[in-house]
C-alpha positions as CSV (number, residue, x, y, z in Angstrom):
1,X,135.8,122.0,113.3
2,X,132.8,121.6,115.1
3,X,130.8,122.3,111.8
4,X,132.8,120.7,109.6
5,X,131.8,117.7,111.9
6,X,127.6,119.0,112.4
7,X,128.1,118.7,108.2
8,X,129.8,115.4,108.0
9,X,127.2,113.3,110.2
10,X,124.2,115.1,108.3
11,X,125.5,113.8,104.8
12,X,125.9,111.0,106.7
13,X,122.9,110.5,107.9
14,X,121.0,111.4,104.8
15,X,123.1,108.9,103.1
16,X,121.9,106.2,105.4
17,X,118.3,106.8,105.1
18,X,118.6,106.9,101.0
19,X,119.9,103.0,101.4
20,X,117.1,102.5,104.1
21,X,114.6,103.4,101.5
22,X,115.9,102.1,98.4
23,X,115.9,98.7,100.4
24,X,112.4,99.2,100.9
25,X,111.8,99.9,97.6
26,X,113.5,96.5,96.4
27,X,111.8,94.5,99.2
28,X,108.1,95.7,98.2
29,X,109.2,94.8,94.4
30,X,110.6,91.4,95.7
31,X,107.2,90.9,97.5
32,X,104.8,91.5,94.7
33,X,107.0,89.1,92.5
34,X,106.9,86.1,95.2
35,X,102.9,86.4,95.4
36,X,102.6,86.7,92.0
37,X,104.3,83.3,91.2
38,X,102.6,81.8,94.4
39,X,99.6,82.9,93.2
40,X,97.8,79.6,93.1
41,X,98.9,79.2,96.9
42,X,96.8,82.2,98.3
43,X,93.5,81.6,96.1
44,X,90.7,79.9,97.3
45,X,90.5,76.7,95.5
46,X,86.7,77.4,95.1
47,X,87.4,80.4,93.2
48,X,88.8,77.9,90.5
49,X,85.5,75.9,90.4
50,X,82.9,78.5,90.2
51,X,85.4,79.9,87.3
52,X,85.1,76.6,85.7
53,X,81.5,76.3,86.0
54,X,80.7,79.1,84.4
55,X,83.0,78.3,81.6
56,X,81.2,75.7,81.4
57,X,78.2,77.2,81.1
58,X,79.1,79.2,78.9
59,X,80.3,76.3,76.2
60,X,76.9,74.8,76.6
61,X,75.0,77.9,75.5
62,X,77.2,77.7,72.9
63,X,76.9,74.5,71.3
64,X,73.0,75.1,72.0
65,X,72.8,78.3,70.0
66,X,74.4,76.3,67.4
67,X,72.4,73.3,67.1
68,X,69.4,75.7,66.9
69,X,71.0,77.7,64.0
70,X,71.8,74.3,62.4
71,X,68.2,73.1,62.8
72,X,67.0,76.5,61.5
73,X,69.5,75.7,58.4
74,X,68.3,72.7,57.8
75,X,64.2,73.9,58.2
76,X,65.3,75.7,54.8
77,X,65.2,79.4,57.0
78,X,62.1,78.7,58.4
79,X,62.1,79.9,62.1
80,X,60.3,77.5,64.8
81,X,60.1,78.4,67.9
């Protein structure tokens, strides 16, 4: 009896730490999917501006590059720099 017992709280056991982990498991997933919708809560509200800025920037050399290829169109292809 005394192993049928040794072989009853082993299962047992083993059973428990099988929950233990799977609730880990779902609490690490639960965890990624809060920060991922709070993102906007945990960044740096500068990292927003310099992101803009460079967008930005990036429009301008934009719309510069094409004024210059609209002046160069209108030169008749000529190429003044």
């Amino acid at each position: 009896m005394k192993k049928v017992e040794h072989i009853k709280q082993k299962r047992q056991a083993t059973y428990i730490m099988q929950r233990l982990r799977k609730g880990r498991e779902l609490e690490t997933e639960r965890d990624v999917k809060e920060v991922q919708r709070d993102l906007s809560l945990i960044r740096s509200p500068a990292v927003g501006l310099r992101e803009r800025k460079q967008e930005e920037t990036v429009t301008e050399d934009i719309q510069e590059s094409d004024q210059e290829m609209e002046g160069i169109i209108e030169d008749g292809g000529e190429v003044t720099l």
